[in-house]
N, C-alpha and C positions, 0 to 999 in steps of 0.2 A: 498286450496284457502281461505277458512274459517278463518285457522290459520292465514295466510297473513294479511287477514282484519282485524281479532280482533289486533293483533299485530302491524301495520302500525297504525290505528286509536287511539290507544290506547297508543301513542307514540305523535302522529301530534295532535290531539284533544287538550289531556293538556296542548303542546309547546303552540298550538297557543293560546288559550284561559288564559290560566297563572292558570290553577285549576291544583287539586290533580290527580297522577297519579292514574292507578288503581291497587285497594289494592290488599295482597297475597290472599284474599279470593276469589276476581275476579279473577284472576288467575288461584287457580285451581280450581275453579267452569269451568271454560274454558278448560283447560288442561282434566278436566275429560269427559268433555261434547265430544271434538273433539276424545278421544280414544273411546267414547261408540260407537260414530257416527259411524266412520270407524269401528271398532268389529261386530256392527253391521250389515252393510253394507254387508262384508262379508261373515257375515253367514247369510244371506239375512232374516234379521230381518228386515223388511221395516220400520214396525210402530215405532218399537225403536228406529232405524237410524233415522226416520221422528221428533220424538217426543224431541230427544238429540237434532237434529239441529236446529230446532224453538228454543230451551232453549239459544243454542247459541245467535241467535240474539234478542231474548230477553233482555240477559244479555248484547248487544252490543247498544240495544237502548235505556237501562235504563240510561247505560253509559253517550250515548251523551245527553242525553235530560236532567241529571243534573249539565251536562258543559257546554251546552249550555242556558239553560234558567236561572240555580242560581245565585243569585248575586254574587257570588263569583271571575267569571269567567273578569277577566281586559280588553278580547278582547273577539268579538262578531269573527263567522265562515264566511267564504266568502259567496259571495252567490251561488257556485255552490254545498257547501254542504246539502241543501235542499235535493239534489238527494241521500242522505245517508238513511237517513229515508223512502225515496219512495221503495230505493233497498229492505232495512230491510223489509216493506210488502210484497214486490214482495215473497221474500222466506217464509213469517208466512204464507200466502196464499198458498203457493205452496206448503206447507208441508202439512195445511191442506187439503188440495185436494188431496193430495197423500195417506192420512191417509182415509180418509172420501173412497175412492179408493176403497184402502185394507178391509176397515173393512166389515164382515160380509154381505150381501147385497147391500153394497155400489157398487156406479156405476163406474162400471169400465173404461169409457169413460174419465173422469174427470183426470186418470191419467196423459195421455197426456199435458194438462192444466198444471197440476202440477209438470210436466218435464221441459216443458219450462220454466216455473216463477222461476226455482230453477237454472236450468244450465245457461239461458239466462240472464234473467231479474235482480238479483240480480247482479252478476259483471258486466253488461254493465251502469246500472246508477251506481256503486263505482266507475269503470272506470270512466267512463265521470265525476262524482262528486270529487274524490278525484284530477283526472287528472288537474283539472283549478289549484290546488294549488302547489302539484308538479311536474308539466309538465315543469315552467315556472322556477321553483325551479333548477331543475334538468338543464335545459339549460342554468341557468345563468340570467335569468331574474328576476326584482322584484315578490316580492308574490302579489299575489290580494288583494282588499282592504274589509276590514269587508265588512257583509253584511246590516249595517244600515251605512255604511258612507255618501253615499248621495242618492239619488232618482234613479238615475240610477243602482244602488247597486241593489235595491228593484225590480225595473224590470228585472233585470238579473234574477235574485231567480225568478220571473215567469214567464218566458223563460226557467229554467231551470225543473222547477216546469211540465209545460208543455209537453220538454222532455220526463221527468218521466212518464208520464200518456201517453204520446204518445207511449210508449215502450212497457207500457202492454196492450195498445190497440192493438198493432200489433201482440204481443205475443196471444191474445185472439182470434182475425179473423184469424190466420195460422191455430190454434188449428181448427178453423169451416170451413178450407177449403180454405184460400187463402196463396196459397204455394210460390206463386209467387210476389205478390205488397208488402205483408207484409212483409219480411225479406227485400225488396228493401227499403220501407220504414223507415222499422228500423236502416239499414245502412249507411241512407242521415242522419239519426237525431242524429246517434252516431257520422259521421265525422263530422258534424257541430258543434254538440257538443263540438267535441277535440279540431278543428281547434279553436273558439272562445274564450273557458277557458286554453285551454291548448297551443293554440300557436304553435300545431305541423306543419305548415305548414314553422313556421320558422327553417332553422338549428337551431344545439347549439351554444350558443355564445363561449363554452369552450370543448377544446379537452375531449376525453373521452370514451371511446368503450362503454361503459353502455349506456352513453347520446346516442348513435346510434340505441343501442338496443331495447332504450326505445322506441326512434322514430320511429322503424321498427317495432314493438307491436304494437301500437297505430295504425298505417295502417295495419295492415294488421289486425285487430277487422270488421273494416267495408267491409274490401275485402274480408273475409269468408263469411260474412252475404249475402254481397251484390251475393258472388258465388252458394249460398246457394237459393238465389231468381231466379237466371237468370239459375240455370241449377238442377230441385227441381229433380230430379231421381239422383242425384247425391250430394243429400242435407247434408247428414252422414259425406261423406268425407271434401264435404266446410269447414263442421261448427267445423272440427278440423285445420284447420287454423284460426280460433277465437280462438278454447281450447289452442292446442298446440302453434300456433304461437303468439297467440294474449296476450290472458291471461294469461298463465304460464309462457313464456318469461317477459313481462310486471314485473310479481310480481315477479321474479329472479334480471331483472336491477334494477327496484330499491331499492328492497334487498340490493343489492351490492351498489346503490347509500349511502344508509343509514349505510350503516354498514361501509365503505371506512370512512365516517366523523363522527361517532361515535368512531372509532378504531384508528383514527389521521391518517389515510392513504389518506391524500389526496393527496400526489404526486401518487400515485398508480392511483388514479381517471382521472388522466390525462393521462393516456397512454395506454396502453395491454396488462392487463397481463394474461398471458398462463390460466389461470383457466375459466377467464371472455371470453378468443377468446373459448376455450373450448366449456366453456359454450351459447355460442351465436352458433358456429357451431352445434354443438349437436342437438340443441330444432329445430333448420331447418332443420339438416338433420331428425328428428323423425316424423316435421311436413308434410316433402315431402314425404316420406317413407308412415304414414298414407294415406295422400291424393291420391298416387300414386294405394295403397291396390285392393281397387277396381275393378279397369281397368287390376288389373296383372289374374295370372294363378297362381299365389301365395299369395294369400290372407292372410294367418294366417303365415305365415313366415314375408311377409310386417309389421304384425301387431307387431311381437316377435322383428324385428330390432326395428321399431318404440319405441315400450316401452324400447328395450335395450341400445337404444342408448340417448333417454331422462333420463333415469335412469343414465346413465353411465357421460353425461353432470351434472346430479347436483349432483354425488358423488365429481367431481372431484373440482366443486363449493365450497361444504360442506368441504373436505378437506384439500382448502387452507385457507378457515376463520374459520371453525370451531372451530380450537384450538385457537385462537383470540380469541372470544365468551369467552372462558373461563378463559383468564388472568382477573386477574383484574388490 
């Protein structure tokens, strides 16, 4: 998901703004940071895993913050990018607290805190944040308009602004014992969120299996959360229909959104093609398979389809554009 982000942003930022892409040194300063992370990960290095991925967003808010404030920059960010930078703390905090955790003495209780700020909190404000610019994008609608165009601009940014802090308030009182009001909470302020910047409440104005996909992410973000509040003994399984359905689907369609009109495919964008139905069947069936785990007598076979068959959805993804990627 990390990769997603620094990738999408680092793509959309410059468009919109008219600055400099970012250089090959960004790059693989990036490229190295996300192999530690995972290497790490694995060999359950926590604090190295923890220490690589703050550097991540580091390097993703040094990014924005000199394309957004430099003179250089011919157009100002809409205003639900505000929520870019609240994400970006959500996960430096969440690292540190995971770190602070781990280390020698440190309190072990703070991990939890530092789970959620990292799984939760950072892609529900990119969601909601990056969502107002192409949600609206993606259906066919005009972009939003900077965020100094006019007064009402500025008020959105503190509506959106508010959001953000309301996210990791909720994220904060679940940690100290409210399993129930706070993910409810957090699931009114992510659909309001969508529906207002992003418009999901409307169809797409243009054909498209992605544009459906994307639609179908976007809700069902707040329908894990919200399932996660109203039934908390069964909270594990909810909050992978946010992972699986929500968020991983999400950054796949508009992958494909982005890569379909970077690669001149846009007749393809209009229609269904066998990779993309693939891929949309796949991440649902992996995400009901998960959810389902639970409630079976077969737990850890649930779990092996689940990964088998989201794996198997974005090889066949990877597949049909991968070799695209590499023409020039």
């Amino acid at each position: 998901m990390m990769a997603f982000a620094l990738g999408f942003l680092w793509t959309a930022v410059p468009r919109r703004t008219g600055t400099a892409p970012a250089s090959v040194a960004e790059m693989a300063a990036a490229a190295c940071a996300l192999v530690v992370t995972t290497g790490a990960a694995t060999a359950e290095r926590w604090i190295v895993a923890e220490v690589a991925y703050a550097s991540l967003l580091v390097l993703l808010l040094a990014f924005a913050i000199r394309r957004f404030v430099g003179g250089a920059a011919r157009r100002r960010p809409p205003a639900n990018f505000v929520l870019i930078p609240l994400g970006i703390l959500h996960g430096l905090a969440g690292a540190v607290l995971m770190v602070v955790a781990l280390a020698p003495g440190g309190q072990a209780s703070l991990m939890g805190l530092g789970r959620l700020l990292v799984e939760q909190g950072v892609f529900l404000c990119f969601a909601v944040g990056v969502g107002g610019l192409v949600l609206p994008l993606i259906a066919g609608a005009p972009p939003p308009a900077d965020l100094s165009a006019t007064p009402r601009e500025t008020w959105k940014a503190v509506a959106y602004a508010v959001a953000g802090v309301t996210i990791a308030a909720t994220l904060v009182a679940e940690h100290v014992g409210s399993d129930r009001i706070a993910p409810l909470v957090r699931a009114s302020v992510v659909a309001a969120g969508l529906a207002a910047g992003g418009g999901v409440w409307r169809p797409p104005a243009k054909p498209g299996l992605h544009r459906r996909l994307v639609r179908l992410a976007v809700w069902l973000m707040p329908v894990g959360l919200a399932g996660a509040g109203l039934w908390p003994a069964y909270r594990v399984p909810a909050l992978h229909v946010l992972f699986v359905g929500g968020f991983s689907l999400l950054a796949f369609a508009i992958a494909t959104h982005v890569a379909f009109a970077h690669l001149g495919l846009e007749a393809l964008a209009l229609g269904r093609p066998p990779a993309v139905v693939a891929l949309g069947v796949a991440f649902v069936l992996a995400m009901l398979a998960r959810v389902a785990a639970d409630a079976s007598h077969t737990y850890f076979a649930h779990l092996g389809w689940a990964a088998g068959t989201w794996i198997a959805g974005s090889a066949v993804w990877l597949a049909f554009l991968g070799p695209r990627f590499l023409r020039r």
